[in-house]
PLY file of the C-alpha trace (Angstrom):
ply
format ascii 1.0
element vertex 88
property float x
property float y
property float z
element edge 87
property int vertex1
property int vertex2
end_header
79.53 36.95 30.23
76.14 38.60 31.76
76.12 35.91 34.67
78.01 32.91 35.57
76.78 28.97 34.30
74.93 26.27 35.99
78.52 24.79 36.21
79.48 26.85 39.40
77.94 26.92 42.59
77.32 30.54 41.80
75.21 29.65 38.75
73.17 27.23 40.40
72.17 29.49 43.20
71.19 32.26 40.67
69.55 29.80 38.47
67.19 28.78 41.58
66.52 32.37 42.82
65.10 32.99 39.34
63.27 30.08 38.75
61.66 30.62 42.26
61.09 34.43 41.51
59.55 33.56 38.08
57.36 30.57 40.06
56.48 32.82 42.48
55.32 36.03 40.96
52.92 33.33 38.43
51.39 31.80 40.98
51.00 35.09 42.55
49.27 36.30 39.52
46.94 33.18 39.13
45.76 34.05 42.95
44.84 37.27 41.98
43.52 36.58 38.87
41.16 33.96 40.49
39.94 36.37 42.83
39.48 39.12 40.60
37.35 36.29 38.32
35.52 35.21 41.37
34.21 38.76 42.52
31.19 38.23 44.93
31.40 34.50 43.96
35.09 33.95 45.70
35.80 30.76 47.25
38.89 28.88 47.66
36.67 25.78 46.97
36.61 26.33 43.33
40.07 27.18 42.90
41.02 23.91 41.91
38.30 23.54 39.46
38.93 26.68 37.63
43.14 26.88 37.67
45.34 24.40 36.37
49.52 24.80 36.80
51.03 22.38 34.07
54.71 21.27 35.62
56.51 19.76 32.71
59.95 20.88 33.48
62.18 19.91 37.08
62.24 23.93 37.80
58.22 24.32 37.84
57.90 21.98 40.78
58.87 24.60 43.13
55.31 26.27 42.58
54.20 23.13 45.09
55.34 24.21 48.05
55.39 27.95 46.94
51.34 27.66 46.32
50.84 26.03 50.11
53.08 28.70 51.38
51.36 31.59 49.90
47.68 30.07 50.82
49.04 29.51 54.46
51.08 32.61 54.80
48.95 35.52 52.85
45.81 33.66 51.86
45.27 32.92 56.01
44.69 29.56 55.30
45.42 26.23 57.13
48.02 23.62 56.33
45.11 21.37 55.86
43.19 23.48 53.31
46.21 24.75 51.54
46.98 21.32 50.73
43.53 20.10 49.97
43.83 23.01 46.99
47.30 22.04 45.74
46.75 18.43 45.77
43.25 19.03 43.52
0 1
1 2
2 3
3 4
4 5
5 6
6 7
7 8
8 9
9 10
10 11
11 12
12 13
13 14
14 15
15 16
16 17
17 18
18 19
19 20
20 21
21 22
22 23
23 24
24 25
25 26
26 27
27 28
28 29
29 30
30 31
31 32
32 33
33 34
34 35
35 36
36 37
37 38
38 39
39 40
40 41
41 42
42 43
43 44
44 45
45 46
46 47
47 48
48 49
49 50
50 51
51 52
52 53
53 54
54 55
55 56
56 57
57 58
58 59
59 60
60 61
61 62
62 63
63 64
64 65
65 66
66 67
67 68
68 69
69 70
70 71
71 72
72 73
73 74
74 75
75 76
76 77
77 78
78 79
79 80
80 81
81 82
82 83
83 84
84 85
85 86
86 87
């Protein structure tokens, strides 16, 4: 057995430190992806136009608050604007 089930407490916990790692890190790429894209033209007002996150699973819903918290906390933006984005 490489690591234990979803049927322990154990499992779960791993299960939701790698779905959040695997959320996070994609997201993380988008970001930089958009800005690379952007060049000169960056502005977080046409990030919502240009990137789309499809959540059709219950594990990608964690890239909700883990796109506000990465605009808030290394974008520098506010709670306001953050959500603005993710909401769009």
């Amino acid at each position: 057995m490489l690591y234990p089930g979803d049927g322990t407490l154990e499992g779960k916990i791993l299960r939701l430190k790698q779905q959040y790692t695997l959320c996070s890190a994609s997201i993380q790429d988008i970001i930089a992806r958009f800005k690379e894209w952007s060049g000169s033209k960056f502005s977080w007002d046409n990030f919502p136009s240009k990137v789309a996150i499809q959540m059709n699973d219950t594990h990608p819903t964690l890239c909700v608050p883990e796109l506000i918290r990465l605009l808030i906390d290394e974008e520098g933006l506010s709670w306001d604007e953050a959500w603005k984005i993710t909401q769009a």
